[in-house]
C-alpha distance (Angstrom), angle and dihedral (degrees) to the residues before:
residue distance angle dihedral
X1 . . .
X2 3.87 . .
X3 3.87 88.3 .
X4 3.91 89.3 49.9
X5 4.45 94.5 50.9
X6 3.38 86.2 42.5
X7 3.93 91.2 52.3
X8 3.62 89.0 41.1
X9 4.14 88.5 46.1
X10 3.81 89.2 48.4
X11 4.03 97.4 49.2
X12 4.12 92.5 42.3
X13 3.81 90.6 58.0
X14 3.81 88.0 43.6
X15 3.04 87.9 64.7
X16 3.09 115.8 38.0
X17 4.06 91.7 50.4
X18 4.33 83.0 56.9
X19 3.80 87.3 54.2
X20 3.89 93.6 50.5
X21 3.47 96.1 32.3
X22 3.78 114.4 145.9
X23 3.96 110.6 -127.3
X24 4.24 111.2 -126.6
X25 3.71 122.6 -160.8
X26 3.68 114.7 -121.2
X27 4.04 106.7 -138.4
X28 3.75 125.3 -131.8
X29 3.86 99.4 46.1
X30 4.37 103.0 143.9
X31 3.60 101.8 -137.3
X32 3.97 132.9 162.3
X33 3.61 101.1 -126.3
X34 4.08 121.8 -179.9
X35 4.13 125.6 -163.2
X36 3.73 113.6 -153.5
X37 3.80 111.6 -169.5
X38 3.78 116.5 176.0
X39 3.71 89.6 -91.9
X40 3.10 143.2 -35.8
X41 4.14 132.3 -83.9
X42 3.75 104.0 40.4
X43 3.92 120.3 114.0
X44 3.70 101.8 -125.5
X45 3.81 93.2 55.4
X46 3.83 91.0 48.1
X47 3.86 86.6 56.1
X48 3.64 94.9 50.4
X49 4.13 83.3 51.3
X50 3.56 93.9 59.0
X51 4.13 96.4 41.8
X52 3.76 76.1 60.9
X53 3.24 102.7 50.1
X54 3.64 83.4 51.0
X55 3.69 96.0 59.9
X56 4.12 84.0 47.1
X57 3.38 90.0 66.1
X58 3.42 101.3 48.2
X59 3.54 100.6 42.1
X60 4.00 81.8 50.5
X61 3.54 93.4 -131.1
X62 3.83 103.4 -175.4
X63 4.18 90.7 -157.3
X64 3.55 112.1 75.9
X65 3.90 116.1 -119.0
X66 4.06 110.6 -107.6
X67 3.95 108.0 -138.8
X68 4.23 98.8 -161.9
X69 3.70 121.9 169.8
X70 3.30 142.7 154.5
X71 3.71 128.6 -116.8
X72 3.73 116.3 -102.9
X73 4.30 93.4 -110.7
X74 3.88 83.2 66.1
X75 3.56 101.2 23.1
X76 4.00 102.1 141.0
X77 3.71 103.3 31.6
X78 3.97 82.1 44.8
X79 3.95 98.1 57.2
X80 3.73 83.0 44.3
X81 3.59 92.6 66.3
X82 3.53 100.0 36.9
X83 3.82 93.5 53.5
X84 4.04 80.9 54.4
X85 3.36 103.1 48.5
X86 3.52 96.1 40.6
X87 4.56 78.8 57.3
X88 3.76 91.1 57.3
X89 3.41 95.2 50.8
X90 3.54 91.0 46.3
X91 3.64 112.5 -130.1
X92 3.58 118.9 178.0
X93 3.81 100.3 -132.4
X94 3.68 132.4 35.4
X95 4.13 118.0 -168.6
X96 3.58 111.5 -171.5
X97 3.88 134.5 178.2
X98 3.92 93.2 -157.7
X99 3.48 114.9 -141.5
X100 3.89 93.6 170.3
X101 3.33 106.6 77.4
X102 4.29 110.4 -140.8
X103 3.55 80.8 -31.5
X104 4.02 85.0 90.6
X105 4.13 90.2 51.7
X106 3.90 101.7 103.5
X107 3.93 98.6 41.8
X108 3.99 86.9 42.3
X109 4.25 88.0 52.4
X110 3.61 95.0 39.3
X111 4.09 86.5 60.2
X112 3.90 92.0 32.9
X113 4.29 84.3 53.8
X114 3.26 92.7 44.5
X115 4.07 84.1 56.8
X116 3.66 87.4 -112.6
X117 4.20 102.4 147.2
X118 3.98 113.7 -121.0
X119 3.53 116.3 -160.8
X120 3.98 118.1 172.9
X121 3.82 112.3 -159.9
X122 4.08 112.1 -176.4
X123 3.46 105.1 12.4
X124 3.97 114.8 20.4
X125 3.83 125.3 -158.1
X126 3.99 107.4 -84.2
X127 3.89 95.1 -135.0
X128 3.74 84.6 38.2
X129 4.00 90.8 -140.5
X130 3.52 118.4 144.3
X131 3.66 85.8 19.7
X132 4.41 123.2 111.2
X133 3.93 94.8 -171.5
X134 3.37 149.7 -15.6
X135 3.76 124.3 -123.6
X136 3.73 98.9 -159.9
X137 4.25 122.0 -172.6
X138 3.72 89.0 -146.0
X139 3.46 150.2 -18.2
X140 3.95 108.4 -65.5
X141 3.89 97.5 -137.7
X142 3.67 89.1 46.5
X143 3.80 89.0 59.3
X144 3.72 95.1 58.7
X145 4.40 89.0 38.1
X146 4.02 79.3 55.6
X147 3.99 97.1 40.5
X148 3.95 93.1 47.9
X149 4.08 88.9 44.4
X150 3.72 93.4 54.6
X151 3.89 92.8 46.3
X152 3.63 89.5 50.4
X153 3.83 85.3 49.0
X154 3.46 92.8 50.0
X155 3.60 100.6 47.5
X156 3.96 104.1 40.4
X157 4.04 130.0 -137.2
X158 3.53 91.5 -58.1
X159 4.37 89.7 62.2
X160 3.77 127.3 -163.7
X161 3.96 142.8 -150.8
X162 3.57 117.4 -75.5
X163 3.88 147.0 -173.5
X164 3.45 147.6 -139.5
X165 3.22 128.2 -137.1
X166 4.02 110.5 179.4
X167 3.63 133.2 172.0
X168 4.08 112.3 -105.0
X169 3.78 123.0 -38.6
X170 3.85 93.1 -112.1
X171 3.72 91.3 63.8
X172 4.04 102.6 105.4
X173 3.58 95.8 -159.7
X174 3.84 101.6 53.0
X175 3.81 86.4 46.2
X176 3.61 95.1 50.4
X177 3.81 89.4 45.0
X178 3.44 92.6 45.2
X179 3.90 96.8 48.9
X180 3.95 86.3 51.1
X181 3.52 94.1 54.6
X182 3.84 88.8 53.1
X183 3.97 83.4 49.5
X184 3.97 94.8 52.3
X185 4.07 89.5 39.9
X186 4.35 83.8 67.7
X187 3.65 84.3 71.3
X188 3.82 120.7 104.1
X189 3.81 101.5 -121.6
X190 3.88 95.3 58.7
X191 3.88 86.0 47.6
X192 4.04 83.9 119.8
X193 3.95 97.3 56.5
X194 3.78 112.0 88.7
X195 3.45 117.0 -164.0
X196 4.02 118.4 -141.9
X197 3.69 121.2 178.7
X198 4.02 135.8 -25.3
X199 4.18 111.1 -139.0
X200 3.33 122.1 -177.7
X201 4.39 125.4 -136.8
X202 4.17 92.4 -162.3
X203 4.22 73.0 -119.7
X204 3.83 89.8 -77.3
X205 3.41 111.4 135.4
X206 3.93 97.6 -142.1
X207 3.66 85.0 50.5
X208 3.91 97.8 50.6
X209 3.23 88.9 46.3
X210 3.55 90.3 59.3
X211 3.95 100.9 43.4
X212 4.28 76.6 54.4
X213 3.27 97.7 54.4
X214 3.78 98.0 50.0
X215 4.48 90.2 47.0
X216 3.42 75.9 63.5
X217 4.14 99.3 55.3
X218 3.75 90.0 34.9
X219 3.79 99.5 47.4
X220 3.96 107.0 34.0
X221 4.01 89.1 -178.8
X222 3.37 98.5 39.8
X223 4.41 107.7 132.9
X224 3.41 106.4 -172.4
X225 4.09 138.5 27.5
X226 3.89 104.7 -158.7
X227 4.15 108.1 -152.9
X228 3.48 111.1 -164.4
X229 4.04 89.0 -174.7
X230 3.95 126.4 73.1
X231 4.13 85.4 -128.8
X232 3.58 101.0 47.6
X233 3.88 91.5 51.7
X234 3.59 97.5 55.3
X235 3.59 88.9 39.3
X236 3.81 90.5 55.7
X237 3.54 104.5 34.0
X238 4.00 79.1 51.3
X239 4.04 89.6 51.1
X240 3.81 88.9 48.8
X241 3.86 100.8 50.0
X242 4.17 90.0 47.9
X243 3.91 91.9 62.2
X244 3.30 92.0 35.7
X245 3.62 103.7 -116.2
X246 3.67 107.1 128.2
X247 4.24 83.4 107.1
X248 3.66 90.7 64.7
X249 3.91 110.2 22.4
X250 3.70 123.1 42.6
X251 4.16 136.2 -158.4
X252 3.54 128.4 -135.8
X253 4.04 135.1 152.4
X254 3.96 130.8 90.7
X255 4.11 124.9 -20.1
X256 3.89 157.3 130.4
X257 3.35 114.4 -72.1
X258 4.14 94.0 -142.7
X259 3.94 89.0 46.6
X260 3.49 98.6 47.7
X261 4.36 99.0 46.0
X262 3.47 101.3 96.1
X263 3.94 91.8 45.7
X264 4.25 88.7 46.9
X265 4.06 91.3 45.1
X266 3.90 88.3 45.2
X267 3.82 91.4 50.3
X268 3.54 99.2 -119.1
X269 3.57 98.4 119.7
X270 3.89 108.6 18.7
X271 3.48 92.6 -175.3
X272 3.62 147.7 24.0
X273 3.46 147.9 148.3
X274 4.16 147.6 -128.1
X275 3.70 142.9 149.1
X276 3.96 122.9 -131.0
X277 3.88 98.7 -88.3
X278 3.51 94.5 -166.8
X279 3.86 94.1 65.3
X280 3.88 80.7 54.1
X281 3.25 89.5 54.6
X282 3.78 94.9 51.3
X283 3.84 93.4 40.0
X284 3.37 94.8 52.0
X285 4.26 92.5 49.1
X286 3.68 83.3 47.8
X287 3.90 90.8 57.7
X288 3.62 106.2 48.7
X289 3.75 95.3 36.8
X290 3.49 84.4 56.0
X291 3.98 93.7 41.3
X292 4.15 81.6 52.1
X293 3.58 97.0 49.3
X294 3.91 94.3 53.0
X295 3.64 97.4 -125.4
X296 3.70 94.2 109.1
X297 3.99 124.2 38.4
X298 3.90 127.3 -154.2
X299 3.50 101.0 -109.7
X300 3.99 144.0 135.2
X301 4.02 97.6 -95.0
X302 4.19 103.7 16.7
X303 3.49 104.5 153.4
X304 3.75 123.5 -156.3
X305 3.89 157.3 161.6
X306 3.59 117.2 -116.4
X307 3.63 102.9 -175.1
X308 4.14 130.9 -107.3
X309 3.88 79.7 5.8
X310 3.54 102.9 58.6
X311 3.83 134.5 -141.1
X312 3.93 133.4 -4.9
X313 3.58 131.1 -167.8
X314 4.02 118.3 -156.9
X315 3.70 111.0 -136.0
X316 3.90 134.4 168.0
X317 3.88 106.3 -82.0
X318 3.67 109.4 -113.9
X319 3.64 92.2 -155.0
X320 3.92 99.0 66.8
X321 3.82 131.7 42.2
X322 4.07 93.2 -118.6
X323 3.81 126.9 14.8
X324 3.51 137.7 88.5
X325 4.25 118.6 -115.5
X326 3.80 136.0 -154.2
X327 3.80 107.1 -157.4
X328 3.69 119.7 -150.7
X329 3.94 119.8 171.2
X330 2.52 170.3 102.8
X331 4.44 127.3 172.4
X332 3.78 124.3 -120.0
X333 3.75 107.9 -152.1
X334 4.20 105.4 -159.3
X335 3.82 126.6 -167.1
X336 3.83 126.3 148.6
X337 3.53 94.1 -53.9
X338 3.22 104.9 61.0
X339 3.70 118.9 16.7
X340 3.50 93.8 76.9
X341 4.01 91.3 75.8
X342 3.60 90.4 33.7
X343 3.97 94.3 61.8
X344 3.77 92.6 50.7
């Protein structure tokens, strides 16, 4: 009998370790890999490039990681063709930070069909067809909890108007983040914040700049421009400090730490916040080299190990109708106290 239990014992825990069991890359595959940001130039994406090539290195990865993108005067029709030229040549992964809305869908599928992995990190597809995973910073209702706390920070008790000023209405993540912020906003304690208008500065600085500059002729009292983009906050925190308004009008939303220092020490943007985008960068390699390899599978409970950051579980994404979401937190909230170390 004590031979049998401890039979039975030995084949439950079996078992049950095989059904949790933690999915670990195996290093040295060769495989054509290609990150799309939204374009290239901007700060944040160069980040993720180097958490990537991070991840390359440690995964040993003998083929060297392609980082393609578009510039941001042709950003969606660019990502378009990147995403199908890197399908005819037949790369096994494809990590994309869509900034074409659905309009992405048939390249994505025609790589996804062609068993081609698609993993969006940043901003997923919206339909999520086409698309294996997404690698997302944070949780998207969190962002717009965190964006409506900091405005009510910034603007006290007594509240204020504000503005946003987002990047281009194809971008899935601002709208998401923006759309949760409207969603937080319906609760009683931000009764006092009065939201205005949402532009949108393409993120191009000399075009944010200029979307800020006319909130402020169209909405004299407006207090606060919320900037859920690391270009449009420097651009309008930039805007603000030329005409001399950072006594009277304030910035807020989503940006570097070491580009926005001067503008948090000078009070022009008391607060703001970010996530480390090269760990995105490196969880997101991590994924779809993993995805590629076969030792993980894009499904609703795959667990895995993603290196020096530990393990993932895939689950369904709560913030779309389809789609499956890797979730990797967590916020950094800076003001005067802290951004200083941050940007170093």
């Amino acid at each position: 009998m004590r031979k049998y239990l401890l039979a039975t014992a030995t084949t439950a825990l079996v078992m049950a370790m095989a059904q949790g069991a933690w999915a670990q890359a195996k290093p040295g595959a060769a495989l054509d890999m290609v990150l799309l940001p939204k374009f290239l130039g901007i700060l944040p994406f160069d980040q993720a490039h180097a958490g990537a090539l991070e991840a390359e290195k440690e995964l040993q990865n003998s083929k060297p990681l392609q980082f393609l993108g578009p510039t941001p005067e042709n950003s969606v029709a660019g990502q378009i063709e990147i995403t199908t030229n890197a399908t005819t040549q037949g790369v096994a992964a494809i990590m994309i930070s869509n900034n074409s809305g659905d309009q992405i869908v048939p390249a994505a599928k025609a790589a996804h069909d062609k068993g081609i992995k698609v993993v969006t990190w940043d901003s997923p597809i919206p339909s999520a067809e086409g698309e294996d995973v997404f690698v997302a910073q944070v949780d998207f209702s969190e962002t717009g909890k965190v964006m409506a706390d900091m405005a009510l920070s910034i603007l006290g008790a007594d509240g204020g108007k504000f503005a946003i000023l987002s990047a281009s209405p194809d971008a899935a993540n601002q709208n998401a983040w923006i759309k949760a912020m409207m969603e937080a906003l319906k609760d009683p304690k931000y009764a006092k914040l009065e939201y205005l208008a949402t532009v949108y500065g393409n993120d191009q600085s000399e075009e944010s700049y200029d979307q800020t500059n006319a909130l402020i002729d169209k909405y004299p009292d407006m207090k606060l421009v919320m900037a859920p983009t690391s270009v449009g906050i420097v651009a309008a925190a930039k805007a603000l400090q030329d005409e001399g308004l950072c006594d009277k009008i304030k910035v807020s939303g989503l940006g570097v730490p070491s580009e926005m220092l001067a503008y948090t020490k000078n009070g022009c943007a008391p607060e703001f916040a970010l996530w480390s985008f090269v760990d995105l960068g490196y969880l997101t390699y991590q994924t779809a080299y993993q995805l590629a390899t076969g030792t993980l599978k894009a499904e609703d409970g795959a667990k895995f190990t993603a290196g020096r950051m530990g393990e993932y579980t895939i689950t369904k994404d709560p913030t779309r109708d389809a789609g499956l979401r890797v979730l990797m937190g967590p916020f950094s909230v800076y003001n005067k106290d802290n951004v200083e170390a941050a940007a170093k």
